[in-house]
C-alpha positions as CSV (number, residue, x, y, z in Angstrom):
1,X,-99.9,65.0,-32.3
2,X,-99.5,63.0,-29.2
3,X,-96.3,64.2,-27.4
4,X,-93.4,61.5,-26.7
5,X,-93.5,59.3,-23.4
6,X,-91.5,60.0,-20.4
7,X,-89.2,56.8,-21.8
8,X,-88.7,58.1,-24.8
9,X,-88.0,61.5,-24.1
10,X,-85.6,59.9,-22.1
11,X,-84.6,57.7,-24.6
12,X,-84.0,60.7,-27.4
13,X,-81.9,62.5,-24.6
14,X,-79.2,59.6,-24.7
15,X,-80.1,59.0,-20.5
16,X,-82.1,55.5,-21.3
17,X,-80.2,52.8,-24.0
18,X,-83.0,52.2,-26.6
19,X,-83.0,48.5,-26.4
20,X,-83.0,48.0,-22.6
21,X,-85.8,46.3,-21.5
22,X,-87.5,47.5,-18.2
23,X,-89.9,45.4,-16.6
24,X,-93.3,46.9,-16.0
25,X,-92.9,48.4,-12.5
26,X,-89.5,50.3,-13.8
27,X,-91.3,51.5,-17.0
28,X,-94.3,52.3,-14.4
29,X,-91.9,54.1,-12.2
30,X,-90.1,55.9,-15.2
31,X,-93.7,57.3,-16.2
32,X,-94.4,58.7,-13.3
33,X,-91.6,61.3,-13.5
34,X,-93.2,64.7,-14.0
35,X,-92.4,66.9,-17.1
36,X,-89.9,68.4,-14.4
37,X,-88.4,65.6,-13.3
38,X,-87.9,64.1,-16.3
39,X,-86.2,68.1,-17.7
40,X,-84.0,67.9,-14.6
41,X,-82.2,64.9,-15.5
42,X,-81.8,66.1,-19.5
43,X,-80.6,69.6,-18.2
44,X,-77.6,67.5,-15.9
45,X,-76.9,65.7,-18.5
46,X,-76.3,68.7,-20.7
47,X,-75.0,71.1,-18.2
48,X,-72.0,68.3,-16.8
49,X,-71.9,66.1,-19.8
50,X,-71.2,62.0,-20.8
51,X,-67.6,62.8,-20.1
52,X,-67.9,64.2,-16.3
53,X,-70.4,61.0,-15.7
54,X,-67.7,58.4,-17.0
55,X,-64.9,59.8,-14.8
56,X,-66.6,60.0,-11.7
57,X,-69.8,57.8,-11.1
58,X,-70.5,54.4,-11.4
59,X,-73.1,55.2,-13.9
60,X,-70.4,54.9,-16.6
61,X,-71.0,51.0,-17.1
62,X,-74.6,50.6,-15.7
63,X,-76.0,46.9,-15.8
64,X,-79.1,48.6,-16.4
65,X,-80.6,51.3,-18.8
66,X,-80.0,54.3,-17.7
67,X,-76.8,55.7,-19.4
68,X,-75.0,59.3,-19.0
């Protein structure tokens, strides 16, 4: 069984909207994230959670994909 790109991984973690587009340097770019990397951001998303994003980054209403 092939295992999940980095995207979706991403994706399944609630970090990446589903139906954002990326062009194909960003998906490129996302990719390259290692297995760590890409664990990292799921474990800070866990450890400080969607509600500690939307009070105090600007992340809470991102014009792009990447969601927490």
């Amino acid at each position: 069984m092939k295992s999940p790109s980095t995207i979706q991984r991403l994706v399944d973690a609630g970090l990446i909207r589903a139906d954002h587009k990326f062009s194909e340097q960003d998906q490129q770019l996302l990719e390259s994230l290692s297995e760590d990397e890409v664990n990292a951001l799921i474990s800070v998303k866990t450890k400080l959670g969607e509600d500690f994003f939307n009070r105090n980054t600007e992340l809470a209403y991102p014009p792009v994909g990447i969601v927490f």
